[in-house]
N, C-alpha and C positions, 0 to 999 in steps of 0.2 A: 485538508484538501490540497492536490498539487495546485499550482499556478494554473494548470489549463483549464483543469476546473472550473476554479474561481473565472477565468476567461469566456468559456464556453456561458456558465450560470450570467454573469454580466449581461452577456451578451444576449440571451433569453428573456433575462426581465427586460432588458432597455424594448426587446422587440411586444412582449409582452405589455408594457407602458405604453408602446408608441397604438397598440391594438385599442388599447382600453380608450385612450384619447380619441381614436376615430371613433369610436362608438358611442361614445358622450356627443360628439361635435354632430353623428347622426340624428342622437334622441332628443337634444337640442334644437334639431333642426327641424323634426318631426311635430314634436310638442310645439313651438311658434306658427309651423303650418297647423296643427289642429287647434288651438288656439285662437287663430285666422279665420279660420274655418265656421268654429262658434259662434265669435261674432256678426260674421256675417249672417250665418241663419237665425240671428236675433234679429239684425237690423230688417231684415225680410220678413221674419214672421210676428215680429213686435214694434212694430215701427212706433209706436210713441215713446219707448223708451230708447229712444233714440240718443239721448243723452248720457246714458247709460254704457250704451257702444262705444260713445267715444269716450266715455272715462275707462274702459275695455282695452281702448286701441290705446290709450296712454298707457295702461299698467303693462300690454303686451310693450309698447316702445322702452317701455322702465326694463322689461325682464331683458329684452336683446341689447340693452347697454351695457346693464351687469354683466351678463354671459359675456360679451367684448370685454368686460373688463377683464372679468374672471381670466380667461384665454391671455391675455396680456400680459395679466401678473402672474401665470403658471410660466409660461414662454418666460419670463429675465427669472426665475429659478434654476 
């Protein structure tokens, strides 16, 4: 392949990668709100297991550290 090629192609996938990222950072973002979501209509509609919720709202605060994390250590790659 000539150089421009190879140029042009680069230049596709980096745009291609930078799409794919917004779209993880979307469903990531979507998934925490439905997540969100669940718990709350537990804490509503089950109110004794209320303890329950909050070990919920801990696993959701576990999953958006990883994702930070995750995001972090993709970015110094």
């Amino acid at each position: 392949m000539s150089d421009n090629t190879n140029v042009i192609l680069k230049k596709y996938l980096q745009d291609l990668i930078l799409e794919l990222k917004k779209l993880k950072a979307i469903l990531e973002f979507e998934n925490t709100k439905i997540t969100q979501g669940i718990i709350d209509i537990l804490e509503i509609t089950n109110p004794k297991k209320r303890s329950n919720c909050k070990f919920n709202q801990q696993l959701l605060y576990n999953h958006k550290f990883m994702v930070k994390n995750t995001r972090t250590n993709t970015r110094r790659n």
